[in-house]
Each structure stands twice: as C-alpha cells, then as structure tokens.
N, C-alpha and C positions, 0 to 999 in steps of 0.2 A: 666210218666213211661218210653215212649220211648224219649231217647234223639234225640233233632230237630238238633242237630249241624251238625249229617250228615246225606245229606237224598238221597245220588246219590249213591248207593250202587254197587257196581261188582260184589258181592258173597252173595251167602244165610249165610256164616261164619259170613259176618259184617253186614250183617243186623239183625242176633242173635245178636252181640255183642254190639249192641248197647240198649238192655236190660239187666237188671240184671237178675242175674244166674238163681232164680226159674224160672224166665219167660224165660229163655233158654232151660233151660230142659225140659219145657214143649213144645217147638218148638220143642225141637230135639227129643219129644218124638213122635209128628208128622210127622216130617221128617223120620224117621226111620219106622214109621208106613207104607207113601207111597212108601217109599221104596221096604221094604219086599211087599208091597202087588203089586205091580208093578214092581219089577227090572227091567225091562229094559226102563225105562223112564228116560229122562235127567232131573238135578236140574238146575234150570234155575231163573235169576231176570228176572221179568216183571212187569211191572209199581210199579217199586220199592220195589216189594213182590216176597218173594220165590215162586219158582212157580216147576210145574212139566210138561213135555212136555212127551205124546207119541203119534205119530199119530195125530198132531196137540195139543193144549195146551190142560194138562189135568186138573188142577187142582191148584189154589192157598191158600196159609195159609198165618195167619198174623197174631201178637200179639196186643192189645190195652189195654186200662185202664182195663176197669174188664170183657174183654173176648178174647176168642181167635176166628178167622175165616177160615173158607174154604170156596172159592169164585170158582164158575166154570164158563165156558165160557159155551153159545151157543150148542146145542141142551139143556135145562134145564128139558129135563124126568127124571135127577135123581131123583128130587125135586117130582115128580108124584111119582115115583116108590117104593120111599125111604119115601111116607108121613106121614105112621104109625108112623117109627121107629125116622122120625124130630117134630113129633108132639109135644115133651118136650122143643124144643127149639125154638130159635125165629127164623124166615126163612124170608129173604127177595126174591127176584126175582134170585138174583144171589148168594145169601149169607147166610149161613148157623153159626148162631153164639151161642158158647158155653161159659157157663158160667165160668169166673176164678179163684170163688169160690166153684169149684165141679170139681170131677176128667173129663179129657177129655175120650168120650168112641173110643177108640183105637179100637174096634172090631168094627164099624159103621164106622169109619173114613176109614181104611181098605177096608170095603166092598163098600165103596163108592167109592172108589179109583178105585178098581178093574171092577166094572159097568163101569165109566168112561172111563176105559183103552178099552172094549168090545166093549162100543160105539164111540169111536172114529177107532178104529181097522173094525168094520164094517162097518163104515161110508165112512173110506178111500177106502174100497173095494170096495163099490157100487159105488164110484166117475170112478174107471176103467171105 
C-alpha cells in the first residue's frame, strides 16, 4: 500500500503522498484533527512518521496495510487514562491502532491529543 521507493521523507506532504488518495485523506483527516486540537504544536518528521511536537514530542500517526496509527512517546498515562474509551482497539505499549476498515474516531484522536499537549506542558513546568 505504501510505496518503499521512498522512505527518507522531509515533510509530512510526501510522506502522504506516498499513499493513495483515500489513504490521504484519512492522514489529513488526522492531521487536521491534532491540529485544531492543539494549534500551537509543530508538524514535524520523526523516524520517518509525521509526527507533532509541543513541549517535547507529542504524538505520532502513520498509515499501513489495513490500519492507521498513533504512536506516543514516554510518559504512556495516556494509555491508563484513555483505557475505557481504547478498549475497542488493539493497544500496544506505545501504539494505538485503528482499524482501515471503519471510520477513524476524530473526537478520541482529539482528545488524546489535547491530554498529551497538558502533559507535556506540565511536565515541562515541573522540570523548572
């Protein structure tokens, strides 16, 4: 599904573009998701995945064969906090994966975002 031909990517742009369209839109429906729910966070590559940075890395997404992901770094209380509402999907230690045969939930993606942006923002503060 993703083409291997190029895999050193500089922009979240060509690493969409290196899937086909539905599987675009549903990145950029992601991207747009942690956007609004975070504006002030930078889009950023990181180990080859769009990624989002505020207050330290906040959050990665990524396309594959038949799911999408959201991959976080270090503190992993999302995961505790957020267990109810991942209970339908499959959850590894750092990864969160949603099926790409069912719509992505854009209001969980969101809210996870925005948890993540709080705990990094507090995290930064307590480092003072």
């Amino acid at each position: 599904m993703s083409s291997t031909k190029k895999s050193n990517f500089q922009t979240v742009d060509e690493y969409f573009g290196s899937f086909q369209k539905e599987i675009q839109d549903s990145l950029e429906q992601i991207r747009q998701t942690i956007k609004n729910a975070v504006p002030e966070a930078e889009e950023v590559i990181s180990y080859q995945l769009p990624a989002f940075k505020y207050h330290g890395m906040l959050i990665y997404f990524s396309a594959y064969k038949d799911h999408y992901s959201l991959s976080f770094p270090p503190p992993f209380t999302v995961f505790e906090v957020f267990k109810q509402e991942l209970s339908p999907y499959e959850v590894s230690k750092t990864t969160i994966k949603f099926p790409a045969d069912k719509p992505i939930p854009l209001e969980l993606v969101s809210e996870l975002a925005k948890y993540r942006a709080k705990e990094n923002l507090e995290g930064k503060q307590k480092k003072r």
